[in-house]
C-alpha positions as semicolon CSV with decimal commas, in nm:
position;residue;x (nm);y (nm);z (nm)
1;X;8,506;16,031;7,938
2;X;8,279;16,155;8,230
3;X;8,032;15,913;8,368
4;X;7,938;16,008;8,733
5;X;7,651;15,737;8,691
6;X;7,901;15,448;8,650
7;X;7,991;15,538;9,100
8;X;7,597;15,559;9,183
9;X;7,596;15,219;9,329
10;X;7,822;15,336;9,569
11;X;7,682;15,616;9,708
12;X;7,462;15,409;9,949
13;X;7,404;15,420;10,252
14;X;7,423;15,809;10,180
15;X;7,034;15,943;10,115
16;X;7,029;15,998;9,729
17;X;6,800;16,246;9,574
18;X;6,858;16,266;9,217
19;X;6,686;16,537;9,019
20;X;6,655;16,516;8,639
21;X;6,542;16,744;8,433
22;X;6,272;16,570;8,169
23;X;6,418;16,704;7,832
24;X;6,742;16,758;7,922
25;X;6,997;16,709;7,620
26;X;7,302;16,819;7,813
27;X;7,317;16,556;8,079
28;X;7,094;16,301;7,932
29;X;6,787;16,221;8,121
30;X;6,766;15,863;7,920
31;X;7,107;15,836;8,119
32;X;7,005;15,979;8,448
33;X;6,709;15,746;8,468
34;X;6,944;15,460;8,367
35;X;7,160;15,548;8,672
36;X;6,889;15,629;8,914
37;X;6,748;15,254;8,892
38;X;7,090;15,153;8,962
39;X;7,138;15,342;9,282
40;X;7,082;15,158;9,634
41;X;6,803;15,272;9,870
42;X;6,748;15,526;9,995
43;X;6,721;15,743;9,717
44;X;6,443;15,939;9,551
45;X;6,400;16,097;9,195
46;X;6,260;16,396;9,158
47;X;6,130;16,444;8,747
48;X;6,173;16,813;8,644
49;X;5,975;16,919;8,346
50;X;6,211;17,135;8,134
51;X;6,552;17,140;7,975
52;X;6,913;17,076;8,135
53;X;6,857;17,421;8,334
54;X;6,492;17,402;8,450
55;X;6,604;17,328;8,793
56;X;6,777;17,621;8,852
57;X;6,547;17,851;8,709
58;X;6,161;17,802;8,618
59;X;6,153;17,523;8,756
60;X;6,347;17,608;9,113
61;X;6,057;17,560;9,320
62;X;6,001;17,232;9,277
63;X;6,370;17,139;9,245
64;X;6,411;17,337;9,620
65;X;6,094;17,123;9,687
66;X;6,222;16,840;9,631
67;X;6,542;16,867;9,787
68;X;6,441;17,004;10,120
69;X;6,181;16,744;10,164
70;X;6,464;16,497;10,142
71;X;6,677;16,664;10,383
72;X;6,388;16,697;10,629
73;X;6,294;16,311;10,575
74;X;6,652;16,245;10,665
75;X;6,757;16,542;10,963
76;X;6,435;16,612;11,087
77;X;6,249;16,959;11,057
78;X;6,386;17,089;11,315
79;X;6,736;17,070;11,207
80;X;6,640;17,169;10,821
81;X;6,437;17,437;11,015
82;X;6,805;17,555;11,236
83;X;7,018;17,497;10,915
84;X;6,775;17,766;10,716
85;X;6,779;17,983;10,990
86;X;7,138;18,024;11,029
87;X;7,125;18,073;10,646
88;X;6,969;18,349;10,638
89;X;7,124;18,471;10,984
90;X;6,820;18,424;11,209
């Protein structure tokens, strides 16, 4: 009944990163995978050792990794740099 992956296709031209966790058995990696190769550029994948919640927790610093090297290939460091800043209200 949900299947997000059956829209990926149409997510371009918006950047794409798409993190999967390896040995996730919630959201299926098999599935993720499946999806990822059907996405349009630009997109990037970013393999997560770990289960369904690696991402989130021992595995967060890749995941944030991962995620704001995308955002700086696609802003600019300068922005990612203002958009942190103001974050953390610098």
């Amino acid at each position: 009944m949900y299947e997000p992956g059956i829209w990926i296709s149409r997510v371009s031209p918006t950047p794409l990163l798409l993190v999967v966790a390896r040995d996730d058995t919630v959201t299926v990696a098999d599935l993720a995978l499946a999806a990822y190769e059907q996405a349009r550029e630009p997109k990037r994948l970013a393999l997560i050792p770990g289960g369904h919640f690696a991402p989130y927790t021992d595995q967060f610093v890749l995941a944030e990794a991962a995620a704001t090297g995308r955002f700086r290939e696609h802003l600019g460091s300068n922005t990612v740099n203002n958009i942190f800043a103001h974050a953390n209200g610098k």
